[in-house]
C-alpha positions, 0 to 999 in steps of 0.5 A, a space after each residue: 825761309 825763317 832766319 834767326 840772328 842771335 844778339 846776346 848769348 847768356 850762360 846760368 849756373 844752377 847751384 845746390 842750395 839745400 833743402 828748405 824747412 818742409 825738406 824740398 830742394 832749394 836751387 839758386 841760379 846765377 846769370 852771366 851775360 854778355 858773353 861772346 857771340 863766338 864762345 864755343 861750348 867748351 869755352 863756356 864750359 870752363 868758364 862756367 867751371 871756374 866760376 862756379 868754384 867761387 860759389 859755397 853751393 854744388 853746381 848742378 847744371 850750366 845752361 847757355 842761353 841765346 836771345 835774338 830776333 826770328 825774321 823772314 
């Protein structure tokens, strides 16, 4: 059976930035990383939250995102 072993842990922010001169939606994203291995979803939630406070654009959608190696 297949095992995967997660080596870092990211989360993004997609933030609202407006529409663009031919009137398409404009998204910005932001990226953390190194976040903690053991971070719950409710831990990166809320620091997703209080980071997204600081930006002048909505926050739209937060995404964790995991890389690490597929081995057998």
């Amino acid at each position: 059976m297949a095992n995967v072993s997660v080596k870092n842990v990211s989360i993004r922010l997609l933030f609202d930035a407006g529409l663009n001169g031919e009137g398409k939606a404009v998204t910005k994203r932001k990226t953390y990383s190194r976040i903690r291995l053991n971070a719950t979803p409710e831990q990166m939630y809320n620091t997703s939250a209080a980071l997204a406070v600081l930006s002048s654009y909505q926050l739209i959608e937060i995404e964790s995102v995991e890389s690490g190696r597929v081995t057998l």
